[in-house]
C-alpha positions in Angstrom: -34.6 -236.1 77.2 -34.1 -232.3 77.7 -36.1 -229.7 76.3 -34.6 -226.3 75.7 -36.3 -222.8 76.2 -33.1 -221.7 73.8 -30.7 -222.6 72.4 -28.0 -220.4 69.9 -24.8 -220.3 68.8 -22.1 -217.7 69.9 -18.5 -216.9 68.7 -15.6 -215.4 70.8 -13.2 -213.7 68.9 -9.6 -213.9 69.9 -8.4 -211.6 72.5 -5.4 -211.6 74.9 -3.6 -214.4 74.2 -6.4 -216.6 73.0 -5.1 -216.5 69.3 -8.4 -218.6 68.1 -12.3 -218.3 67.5 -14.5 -220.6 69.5 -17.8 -221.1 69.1 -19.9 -221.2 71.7 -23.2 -223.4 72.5 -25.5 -221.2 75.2 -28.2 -223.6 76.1 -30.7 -223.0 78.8 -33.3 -225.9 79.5 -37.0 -225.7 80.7 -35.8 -225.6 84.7 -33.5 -222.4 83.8 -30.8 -224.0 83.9 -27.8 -222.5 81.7 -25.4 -224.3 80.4 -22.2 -222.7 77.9 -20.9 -225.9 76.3 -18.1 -225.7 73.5 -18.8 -226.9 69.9 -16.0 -229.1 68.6 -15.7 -228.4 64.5 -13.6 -229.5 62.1 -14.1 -226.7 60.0 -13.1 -224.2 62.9 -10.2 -226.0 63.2 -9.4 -225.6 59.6 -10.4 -221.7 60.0 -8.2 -220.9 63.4 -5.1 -222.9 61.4 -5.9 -220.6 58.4 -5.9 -217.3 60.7 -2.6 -218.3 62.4 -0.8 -219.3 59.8 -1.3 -216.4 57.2 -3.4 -218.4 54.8 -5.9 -215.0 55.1 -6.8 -212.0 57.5 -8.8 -211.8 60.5 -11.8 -210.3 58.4 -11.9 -213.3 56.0 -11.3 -215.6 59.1 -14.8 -213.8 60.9 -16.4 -214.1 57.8 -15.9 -217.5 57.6 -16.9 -218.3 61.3 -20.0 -216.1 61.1 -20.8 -218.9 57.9 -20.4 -221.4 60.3 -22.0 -219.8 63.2 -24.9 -220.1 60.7 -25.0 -223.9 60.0 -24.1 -224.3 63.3 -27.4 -222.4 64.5 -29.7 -224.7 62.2 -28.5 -227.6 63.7 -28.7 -226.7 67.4 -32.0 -224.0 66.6 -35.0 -225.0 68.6 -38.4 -222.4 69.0 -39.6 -221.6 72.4 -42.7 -222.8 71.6 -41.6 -226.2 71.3 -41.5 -227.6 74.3 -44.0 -229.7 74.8 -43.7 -233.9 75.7 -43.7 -236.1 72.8 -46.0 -239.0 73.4 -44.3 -242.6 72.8 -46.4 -243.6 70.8 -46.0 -240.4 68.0 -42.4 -240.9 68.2 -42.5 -244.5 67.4 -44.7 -243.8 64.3 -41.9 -240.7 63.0 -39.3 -242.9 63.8 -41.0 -244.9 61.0 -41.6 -242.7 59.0 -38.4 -240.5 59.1 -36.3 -243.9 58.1 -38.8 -244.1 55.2 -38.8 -240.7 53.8 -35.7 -239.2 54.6 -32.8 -241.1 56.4 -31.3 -242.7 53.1 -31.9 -239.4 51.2 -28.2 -238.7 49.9 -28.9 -235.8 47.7 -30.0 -233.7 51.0 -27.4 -232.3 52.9 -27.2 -232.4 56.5 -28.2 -229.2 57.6 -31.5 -229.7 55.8 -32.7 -232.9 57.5 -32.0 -231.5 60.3 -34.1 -228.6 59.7 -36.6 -230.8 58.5 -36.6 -233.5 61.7 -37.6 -229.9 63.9 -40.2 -228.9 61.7 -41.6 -232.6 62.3 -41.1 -232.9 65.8 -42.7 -229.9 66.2 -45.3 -231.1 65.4 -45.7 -233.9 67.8 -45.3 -231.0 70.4 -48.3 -229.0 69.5 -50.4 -231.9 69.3 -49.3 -233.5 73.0 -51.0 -236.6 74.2 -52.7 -236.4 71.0 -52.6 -239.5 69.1 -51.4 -239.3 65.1 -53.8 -242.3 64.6 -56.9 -240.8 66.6 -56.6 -237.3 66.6 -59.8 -235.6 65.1 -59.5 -232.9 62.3 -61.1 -229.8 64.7 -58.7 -231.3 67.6 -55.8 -230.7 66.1 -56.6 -227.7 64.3 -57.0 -226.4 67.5 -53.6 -227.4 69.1 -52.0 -225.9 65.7 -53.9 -222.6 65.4 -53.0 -222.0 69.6 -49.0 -222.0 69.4 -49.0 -220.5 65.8 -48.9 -217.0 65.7 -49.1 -215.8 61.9 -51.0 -217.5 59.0 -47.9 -218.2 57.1 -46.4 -220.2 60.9 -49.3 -222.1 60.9 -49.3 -223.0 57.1 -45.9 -224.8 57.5 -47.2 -226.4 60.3 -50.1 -227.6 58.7 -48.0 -228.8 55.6 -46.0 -230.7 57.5 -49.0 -232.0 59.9 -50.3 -233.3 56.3 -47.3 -235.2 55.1 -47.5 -237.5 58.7 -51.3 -238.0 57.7 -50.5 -239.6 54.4 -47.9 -241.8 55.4 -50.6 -242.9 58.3 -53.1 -243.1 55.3 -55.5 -241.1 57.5 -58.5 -239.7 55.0 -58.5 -236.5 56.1 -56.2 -233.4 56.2 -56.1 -229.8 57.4 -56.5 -226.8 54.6 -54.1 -224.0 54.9 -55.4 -220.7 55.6 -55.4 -218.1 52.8 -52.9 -215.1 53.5 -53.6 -212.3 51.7 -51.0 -210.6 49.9 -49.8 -207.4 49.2 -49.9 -205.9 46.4 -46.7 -204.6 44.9 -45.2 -201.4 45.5 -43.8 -199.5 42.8 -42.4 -195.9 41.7 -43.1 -193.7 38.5 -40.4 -191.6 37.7 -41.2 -188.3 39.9 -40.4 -191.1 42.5 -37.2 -192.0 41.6 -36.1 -187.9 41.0 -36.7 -187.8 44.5 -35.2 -190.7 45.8 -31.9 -190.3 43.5 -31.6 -186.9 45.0 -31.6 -188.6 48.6 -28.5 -190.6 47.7 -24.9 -189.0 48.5 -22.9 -190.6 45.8 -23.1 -190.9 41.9 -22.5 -194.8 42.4 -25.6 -195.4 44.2 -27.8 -193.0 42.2 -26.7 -194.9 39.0 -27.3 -198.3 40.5 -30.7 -197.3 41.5 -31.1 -196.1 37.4 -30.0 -198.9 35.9 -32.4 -201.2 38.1 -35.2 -198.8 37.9 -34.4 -199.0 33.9 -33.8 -202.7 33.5 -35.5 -204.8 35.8 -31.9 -206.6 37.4 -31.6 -207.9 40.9 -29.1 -206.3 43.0 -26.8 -209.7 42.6 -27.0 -209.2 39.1 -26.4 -205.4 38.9 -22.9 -206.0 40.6 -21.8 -208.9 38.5 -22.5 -207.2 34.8 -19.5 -206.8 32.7 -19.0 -206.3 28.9 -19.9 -209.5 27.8 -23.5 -209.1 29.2 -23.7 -205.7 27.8 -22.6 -204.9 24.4 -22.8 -201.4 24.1 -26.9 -202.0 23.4 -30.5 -201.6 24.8 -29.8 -205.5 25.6 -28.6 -207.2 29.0 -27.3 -211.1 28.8 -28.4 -212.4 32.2 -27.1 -216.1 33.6 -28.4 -217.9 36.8 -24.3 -218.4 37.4 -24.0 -214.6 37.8 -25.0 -213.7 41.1 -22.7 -217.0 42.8 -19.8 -216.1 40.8 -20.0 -212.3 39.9 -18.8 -213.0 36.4 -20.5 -214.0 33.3 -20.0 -216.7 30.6 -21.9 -217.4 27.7 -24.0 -221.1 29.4 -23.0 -224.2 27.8 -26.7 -225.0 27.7 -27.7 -221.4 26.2 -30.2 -221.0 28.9 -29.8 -216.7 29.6 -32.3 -214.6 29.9 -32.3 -211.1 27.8 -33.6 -208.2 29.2 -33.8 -204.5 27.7 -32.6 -201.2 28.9 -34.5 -198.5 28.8 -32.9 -195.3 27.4 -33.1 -193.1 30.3 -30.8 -196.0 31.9 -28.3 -196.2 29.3 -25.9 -193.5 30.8 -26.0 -194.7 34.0 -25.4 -198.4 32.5 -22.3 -197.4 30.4 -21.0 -195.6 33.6 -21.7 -198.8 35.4 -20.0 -201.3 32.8 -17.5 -199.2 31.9 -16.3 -197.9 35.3 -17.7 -199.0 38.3 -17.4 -202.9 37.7 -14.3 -202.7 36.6 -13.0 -200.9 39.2 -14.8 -203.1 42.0 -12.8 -206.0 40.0 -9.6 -204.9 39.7 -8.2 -207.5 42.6 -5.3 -209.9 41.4 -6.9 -212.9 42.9 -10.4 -214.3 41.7 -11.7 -215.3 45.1 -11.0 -211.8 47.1 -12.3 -210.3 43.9 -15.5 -212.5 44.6 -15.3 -211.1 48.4 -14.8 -207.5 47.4 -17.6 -207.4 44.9 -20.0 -208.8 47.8 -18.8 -206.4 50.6 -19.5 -203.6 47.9 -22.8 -205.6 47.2 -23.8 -206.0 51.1 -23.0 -202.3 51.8 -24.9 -200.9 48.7 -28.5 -202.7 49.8 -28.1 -201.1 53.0 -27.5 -197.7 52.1 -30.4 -198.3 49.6 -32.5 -199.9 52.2 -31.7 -197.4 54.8 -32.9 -194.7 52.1 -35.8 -196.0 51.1 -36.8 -196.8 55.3 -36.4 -193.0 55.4 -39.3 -192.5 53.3 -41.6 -193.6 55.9 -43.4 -195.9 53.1 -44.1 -199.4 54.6 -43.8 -202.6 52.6 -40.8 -201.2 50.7 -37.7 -203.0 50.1 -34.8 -203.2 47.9 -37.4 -204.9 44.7 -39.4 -202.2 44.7 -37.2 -201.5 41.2 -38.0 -204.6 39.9 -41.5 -204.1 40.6 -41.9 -200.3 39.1 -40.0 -201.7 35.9 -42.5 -204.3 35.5 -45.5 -201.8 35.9 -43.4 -199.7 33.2 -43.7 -202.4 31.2 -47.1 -203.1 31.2 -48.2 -199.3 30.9 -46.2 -199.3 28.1 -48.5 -202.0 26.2 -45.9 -205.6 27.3 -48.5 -208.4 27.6 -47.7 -210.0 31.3 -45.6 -213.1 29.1 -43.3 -210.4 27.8 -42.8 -209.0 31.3 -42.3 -212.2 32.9 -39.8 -213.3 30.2 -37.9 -209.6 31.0 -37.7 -209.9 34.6 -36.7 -214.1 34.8 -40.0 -215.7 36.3 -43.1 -217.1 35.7 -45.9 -216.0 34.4 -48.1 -216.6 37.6 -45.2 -214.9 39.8 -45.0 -211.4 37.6 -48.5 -211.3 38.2 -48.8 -211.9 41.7 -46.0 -210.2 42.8 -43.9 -208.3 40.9 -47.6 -206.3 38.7 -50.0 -207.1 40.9 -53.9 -206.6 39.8 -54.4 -202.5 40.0 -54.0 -201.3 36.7 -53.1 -197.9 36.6 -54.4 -195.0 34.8 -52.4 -194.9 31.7 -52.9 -198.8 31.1 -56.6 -198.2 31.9 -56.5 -195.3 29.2 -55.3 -197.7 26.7 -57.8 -200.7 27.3 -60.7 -198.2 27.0 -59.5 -196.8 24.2 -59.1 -200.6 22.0 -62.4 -201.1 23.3 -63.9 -198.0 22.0 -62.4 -198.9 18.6 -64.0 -202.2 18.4 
């Protein structure tokens, strides 16, 4: 068997008189040597026939082969520090235990048993000569913590490591290490006056209000319409939203309501009333669909590109989901309350959206209910 120091996935776009994408397999193996092999797909068959026939543009046809590209990548993916021999004896015991566990699994799709078959068979690389049966705990915490760079690499090493144990009905198993996280970033509103007057056009600034205001994602933001806001301080939010950029009461009633505050009602009518409709204004509903998420794709990186220029680290597009939630809680919302606002658990509002530094105005109000008892 051949090991590969890379492998990716290319595309060549038509040129000349090549009228059709191909996509492109460039492999080189452990000896150096390079090989460009062409992938045979169905599905860029059914693209190229698309392109030439009219059925859509070249943009939609790109699009559509940069999807593929993707899928294609997962399959043929393999990390450079993966190429280690497999002992025989290993891959007898994951043979095993693959057929158990995963070969008659229909409700996976393909792409994710093959991303699940590398993550295993990594494994087996790090450990070596290693036996699965003998292998001692320090051993092969040793071999793990060597080719893993980062704590949160060699966590999904380990938790794969683990799920070989039990099927071997070893006693023992590795603990992950603890990765300390971050705590949230987040804005007050002298912030946000400066970072609205850093963007160039009224859209963004009034994006950037209403989720400052209300707590949406981004998906969300660019798929409200008038049936999630009803000329109120409420927002009707539905997990079908940011797939299909429209909303619909659910037949199962599961929504999530989430308030506006006033400062964001201007920008919100402006948004409702103007902006999405204008962004949906396409005959079709597909190229609607594509239009909204061009708009969406090229709005984050404005926004991200903005907020880069800040020279803040750990900043990213959530940081307006994050300074809502503080809002929130400095305003007197119990952490439930928040978590019920924003869509998420209690545990994840905490941990990453408030965080565990309470800041002065909350701290204000605690001393003062304690001072009253």
């Amino acid at each position: 068997m051949s090991y590969f120091i890379r492998q990716r996935v290319t595309v060549r776009r038509p040129t000349g008189s090549r009228k059709s994408f191909k996509l492109i397999l460039d492999r080189t193996d452990i000896e150096g040597k390079r090989t460009q092999p062409t992938i045979d797909s169905p599905e860029l068959t059914r693209i190229n026939h698309g392109l030439n026939s009219d059925e859509f543009d070249y943009n939609h046809a790109l699009y559509l082969v940069d999807k593929l590209k993707k899928k294609m990548q997962i399959k043929y993916k393999i990390a450079n520090n993966e190429q280690g021999e497999v002992s025989n004896v290993n891959m007898r015991m994951f043979k095993k235990f693959w057929q158990e566990r995963y070969e008659h699994k229909d409700n996976l799709k393909t792409t994710t048993k093959i991303t699940a078959r590398h993550k295993f068979i990594r494994v087996l690389r790090l450990l070596g000569s290693e036996s699965l049966l003998t292998v001692d705990i320090e051993t092969a915490k040793k071999l793990i913590d060597k080719d893993t760079s980062t704590p949160n690499a060699y966590n999904g090493v380990i938790k794969d490591f683990n799920q070989l144990m039990k099927h071997l009905n070893r006693d023992y198993t590795l603990s992950k290490k603890r990765v300390r996280k971050r705590e949230p970033v987040a804005i007050n509103e002298e912030q946000l006056t400066l970072l609205l007057s850093t963007l160039k056009t009224q859209f963004d600034r009034d994006a950037v209000t209403v989720m400052y205001y209300s707590g949406i994602r981004t998906g969300e933001l660019f798929a409200l319409n008038e049936e999630c806001y009803r000329g109120e301080t409420r927002l009707f939010i539905s997990e079908q939203m940011m797939r299909d950029f429209s909303y619909d009461d659910p037949k199962n009633g599961k929504r999530r309501t989430t308030i506006v505050y006033p400062k964001g009602l201007e920008a919100l009518d402006r948004w409702v009333y103007n902006y999405s409709l204008s962004l949906k204004q396409e005959n079709r509903e597909a190229l609607s669909k594509r239009v909204v998420e061009a708009s969406l794709k090229a709005f984050q990186g404005r926004l991200k590109a903005t907020i880069s220029g800040t020279n803040r680290k750990n900043i990213s597009n959530h940081i307006m989901r994050h300074s809502f939630a503080k809002m929130c809680l400095n305003k007197g919302l119990s952490i439930s309350d928040i978590a019920m606002l924003i869509g998420d658990s209690v545990d994840v509002a905490q941990e990453n959206y408030i965080g565990w530094i309470l800041e002065n105005d909350a701290l204000q109000r605690i001393e003062d209910k304690l001072n009253m008892v």
